[in-house]
C-alpha positions, -999 to +999 in steps of 0.1 A: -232+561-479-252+585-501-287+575-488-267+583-457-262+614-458-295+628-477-309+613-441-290+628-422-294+664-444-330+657-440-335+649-399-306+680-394-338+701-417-364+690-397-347+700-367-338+730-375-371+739-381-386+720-347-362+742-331-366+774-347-407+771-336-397+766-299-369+784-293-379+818-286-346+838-282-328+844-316-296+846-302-296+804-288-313+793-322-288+813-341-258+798-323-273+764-320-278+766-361-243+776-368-231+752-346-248+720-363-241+739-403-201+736-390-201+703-375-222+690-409-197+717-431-166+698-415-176+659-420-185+667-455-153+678-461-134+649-443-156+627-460-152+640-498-117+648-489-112+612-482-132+599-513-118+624-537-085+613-526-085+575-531-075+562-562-086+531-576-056+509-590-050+507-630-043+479-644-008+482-651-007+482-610-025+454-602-004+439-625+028+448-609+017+434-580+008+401-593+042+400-600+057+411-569+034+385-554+045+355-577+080+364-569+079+368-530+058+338-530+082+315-545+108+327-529+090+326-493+084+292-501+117+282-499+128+302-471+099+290-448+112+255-458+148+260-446+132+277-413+106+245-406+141+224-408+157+244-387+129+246-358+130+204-363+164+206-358+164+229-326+140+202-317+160+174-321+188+193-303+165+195-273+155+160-272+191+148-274+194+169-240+164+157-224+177+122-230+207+127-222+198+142-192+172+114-182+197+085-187+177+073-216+209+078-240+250+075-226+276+106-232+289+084-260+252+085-278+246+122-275+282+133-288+274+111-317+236+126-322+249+161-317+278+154-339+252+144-368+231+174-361+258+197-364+267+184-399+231+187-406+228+221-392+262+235-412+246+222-445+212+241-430+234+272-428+252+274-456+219+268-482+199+300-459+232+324-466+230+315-500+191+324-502+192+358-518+164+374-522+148+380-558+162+408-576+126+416-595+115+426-561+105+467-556+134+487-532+109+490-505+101+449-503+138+437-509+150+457-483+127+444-463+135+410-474+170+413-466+160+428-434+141+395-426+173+377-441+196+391-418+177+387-387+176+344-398+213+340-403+221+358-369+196+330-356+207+301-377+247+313-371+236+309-330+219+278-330+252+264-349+272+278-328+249+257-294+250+221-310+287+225-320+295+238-282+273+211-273+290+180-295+323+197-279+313+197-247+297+157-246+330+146-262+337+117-235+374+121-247+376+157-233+345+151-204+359+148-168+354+118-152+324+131-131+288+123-125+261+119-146+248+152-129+277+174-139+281+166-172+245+176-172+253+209-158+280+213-182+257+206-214+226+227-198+254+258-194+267+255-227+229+258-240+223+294-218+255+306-229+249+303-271+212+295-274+197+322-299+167+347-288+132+339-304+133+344-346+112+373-344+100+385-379+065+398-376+077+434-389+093+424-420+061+401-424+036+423-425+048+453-442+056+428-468+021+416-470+009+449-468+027+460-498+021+431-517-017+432-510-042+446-539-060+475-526-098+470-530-113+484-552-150+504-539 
C-alpha cells in the first residue's frame, strides 16, 4: 500500500507539472490544482484514519476467544446433533405418510410407526429444552445462543405436536369407517394445520461466528 501511494504522489507531481506548461490561464490550473490536492488531502485521511484506528488483538484477546470458541464449539456440537435427529425424524414422519398414503403400509401400521415416533420425538424434546447454553459464554454470544435456542424448541414443540395429531388421527379405533382416500385427507390436514415453518437460524449463526472469529492480524 505504501509503494502505492509514493506512485500515485509521483504521477499526481508529474501532472501537475504537464499541466502547469499547457495550460495557459491561471485561473483553470489553479482550480484544477486545488481540486486534485483535496481529492488526494481527503483519501489520505480516510486511509490513515482507517489504519490509525485498527488495533491489532493482544494476546490476552486472542485468548479469550479461543475460549469462547472451545466452549461454543462443544456445545454446538451437541445441539447440531439433537437437530440432525430431529430433521431424520421429520423424515421418517413423512415417509410414514407417503406410505400410508400409497397403500404400501395399513391404518393399523402407521398408528403404530407414528406412535413410536412420537415417543421418540418426546424424548428428542425434552433433552433440546434441557440444552442450556454455556454459562462461560460473553453476554453478547449467550444471548444470542438462547436466541437460537428459543427459535429450536418453538420448532421441535410443533413438530411434536404434528406426529402426536397424526398418531391421533390414524388411531383405527377413533378413524371412521371410510375410504382409504379420506383417511388420507384427514392425515394430510392434520399435517397443514401443526406442521412447523422452516428452522431458520442463519442470524444467530453468523453473528456468532463473527464474534467468535480472530481478527487478522496485518
Amino acid at each position: 500500500m505504501t509503494l502505492f501511494i509514493i506512485g500515485t504522489i509521483i504521477i499526481l507531481l508529474l501532472a501537475i507539472l504537464v499541466l502547469e506548461r499547457n495550460i495557459r490561464n491561471r485561473l483553470v490550473f489553479y482550480a484544477f490544482f486545488i481540486s486534485i490536492a483535496t481529492a488526494a488531502s481527503i483519501v489520505g485521511y480516510v486511509y490513515f484514519s482507517n489504519s490509525s484506528s485498527y488495533t491489532e488483538p493482544d494476546e490476552s484477546t486472542i485468548r479469550h476467544i479461543t475460549a469462547q470458541q472451545q466452549a461454543f464449539g462443544q456445545w454446538y456440537n451437541i445441539y447440531k446433533k439433537k437437530t440432525d435427529t430431529m430433521d431424520y425424524y421429520w423424515v421418517l414422519y413423512h415417509k410414514t405418510m407417503k406410505d400410508f398414503r400409497t397403500g404400501k403400509i395399513s391404518l393399523n401400521e402407521a398408528y403404530l410407526q407414528f406412535s413410536q415416533l412420537e415417543s421418540d420425538a418426546v424424548a428428542l424434546h425434552n433433552e433440546i429444552f434441557q440444552l442450556a447454553p454455556p454459562i462461560s459464554l460473553d453476554d453478547d454470544n449467550y444471548n444470542l445462543t438462547i436466541a437460537l435456542m428459543e427459535k429450536t424448541k418453538a420448532y421441535s414443540a410443533a413438530q411434536l405436536q404434528t406426529i402426536r395429531t397424526a398418531k391421533m388421527t390414524a388411531d383405527p379405533e377413533k378413524m371412521p369407517d371410510i375410504s382409504h382416500d379420506e383417511q388420507v385427507r384427514y392425515l394430510n390436514d392434520t399435517m397443514l394445520l401443526n406442521a412447523p415453518d422452516m428452522l431458520f437460524t442463519a442470524n444467530e449463526i453468523t453473528a456468532l461466528r463473527e464474534n467468535l472469529t480472530i481478527p487478522e492480524v496485518n
